[in-house]
Structures are given as structure tokens and as C-alpha cells.
C-alpha positions as CSV (number, residue, x, y, z in Angstrom):
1,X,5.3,22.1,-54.4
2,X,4.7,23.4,-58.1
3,X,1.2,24.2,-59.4
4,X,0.3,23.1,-62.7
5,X,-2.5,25.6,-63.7
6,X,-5.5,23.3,-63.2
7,X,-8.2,26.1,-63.9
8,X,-8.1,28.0,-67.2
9,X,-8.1,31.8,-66.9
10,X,-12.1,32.3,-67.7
11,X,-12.7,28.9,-65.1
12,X,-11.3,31.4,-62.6
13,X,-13.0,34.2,-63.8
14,X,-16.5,33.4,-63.9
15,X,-15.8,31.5,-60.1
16,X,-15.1,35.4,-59.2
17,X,-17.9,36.9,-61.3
18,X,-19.8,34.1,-59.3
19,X,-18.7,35.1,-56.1
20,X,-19.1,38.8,-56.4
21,X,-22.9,38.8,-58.2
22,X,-23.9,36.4,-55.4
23,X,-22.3,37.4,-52.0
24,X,-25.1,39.6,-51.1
25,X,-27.5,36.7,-51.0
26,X,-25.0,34.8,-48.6
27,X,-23.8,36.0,-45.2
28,X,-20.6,36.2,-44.8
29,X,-18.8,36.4,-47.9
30,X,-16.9,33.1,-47.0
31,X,-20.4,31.1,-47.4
32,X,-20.5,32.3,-50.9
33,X,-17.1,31.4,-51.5
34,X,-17.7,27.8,-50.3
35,X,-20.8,27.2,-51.8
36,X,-19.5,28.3,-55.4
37,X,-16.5,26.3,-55.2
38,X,-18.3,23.3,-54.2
39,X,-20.1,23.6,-58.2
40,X,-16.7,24.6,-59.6
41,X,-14.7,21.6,-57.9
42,X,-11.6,23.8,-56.3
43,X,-10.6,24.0,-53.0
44,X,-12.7,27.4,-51.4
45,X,-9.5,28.9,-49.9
46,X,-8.2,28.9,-54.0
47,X,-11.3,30.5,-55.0
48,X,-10.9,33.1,-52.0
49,X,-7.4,33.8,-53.1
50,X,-8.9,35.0,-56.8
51,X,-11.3,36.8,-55.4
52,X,-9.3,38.7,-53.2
53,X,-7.0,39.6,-56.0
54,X,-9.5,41.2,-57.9
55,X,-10.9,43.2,-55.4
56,X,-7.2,44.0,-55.0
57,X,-6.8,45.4,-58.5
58,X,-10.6,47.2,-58.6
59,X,-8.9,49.1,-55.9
60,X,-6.2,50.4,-58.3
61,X,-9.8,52.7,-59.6
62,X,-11.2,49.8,-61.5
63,X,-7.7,49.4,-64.1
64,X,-7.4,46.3,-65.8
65,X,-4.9,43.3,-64.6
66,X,-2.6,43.9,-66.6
67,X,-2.5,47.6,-66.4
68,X,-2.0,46.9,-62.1
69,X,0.8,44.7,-63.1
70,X,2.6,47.7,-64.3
71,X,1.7,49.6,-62.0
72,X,3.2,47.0,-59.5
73,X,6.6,47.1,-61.9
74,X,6.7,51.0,-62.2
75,X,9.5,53.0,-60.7
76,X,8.2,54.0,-57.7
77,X,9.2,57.7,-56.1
78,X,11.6,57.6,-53.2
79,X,9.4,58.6,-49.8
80,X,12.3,61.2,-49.3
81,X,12.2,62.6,-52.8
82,X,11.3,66.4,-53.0
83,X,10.4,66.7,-56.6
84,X,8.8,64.8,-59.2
85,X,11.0,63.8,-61.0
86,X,12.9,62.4,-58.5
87,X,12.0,58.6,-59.4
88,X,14.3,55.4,-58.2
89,X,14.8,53.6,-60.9
């Protein structure tokens, strides 16, 4: 199946920003979640998947998208290596 992109980048954001500002008057985070993408017209398992992908990256210390997808294609140190600059590349 191939996705065409049917929510513009800022759709999705604010959806988030929605989500996030508002889960603490809903109980559990899922009622939020539905309830939000009920107004934006998505499926709620869609909107949980962006949502979870930003609290993925805030985890990276707060570091922008972009800078976690480097991080994510960074050469990453062998578990085995003994120094620093012993990097797999």
C-alpha cells in the first residue's frame, strides 16, 4: 500500500501540539488522541503514531527532528570498542 501524504507537516503538528497541551484534561492519553482526531478527520491510531514520534525525539534531550535524524544516521561505536575513536563506519 503507498501513502500519499494526506496531512501537510504543520496539519500534523498542531494534531500533536493538540494532543500534548490537552492530555492532562483526558484520562488516558488515548481519549485525547481520539477525541482530537475526530476534529482533525484522521484515523486516531495515525495521530498516535505522530505523537509517539515526538515524544520519541524529546527523548533525544529535547533536539530538533532533524538533528535525531542524524543522530539515527551517525556512526555508531562498536559495543566491543575500547576507545573512542573506535567508531564503525
Amino acid at each position: 500500500m503507498i501513502t500519499t501524504g494526506r496531512y501537510s507537516p504543520e496539519v500534523k503538528e498542531r494534531a500533536v501540539r493538540m494532543v500534548l497541551e490537552h492530555e492532562r484534561e483526558y484520562d488516558p492519553q488515548w481519549a485525547a488522541i481520539v477525541s482530537i482526531a475526530e476534529k482533525i478527520g484522521c484515523c486516531p491510531e495515525t495521530l498516535r503514531k505522530w505523537v509517539r514520534r515526538v515524544e520519541r525525539t524529546a527523548s533525544f534531550g529535547g533536539r530538533t527532528r532533524s538533528c535525531a535524524r542524524r543522530l539515527r544516521f551517525s556512526p555508531r561505536r562498536s559495543s566491543t570498542a575500547d576507545r573512542d575513536d573506535d567508531i564503525i563506519h
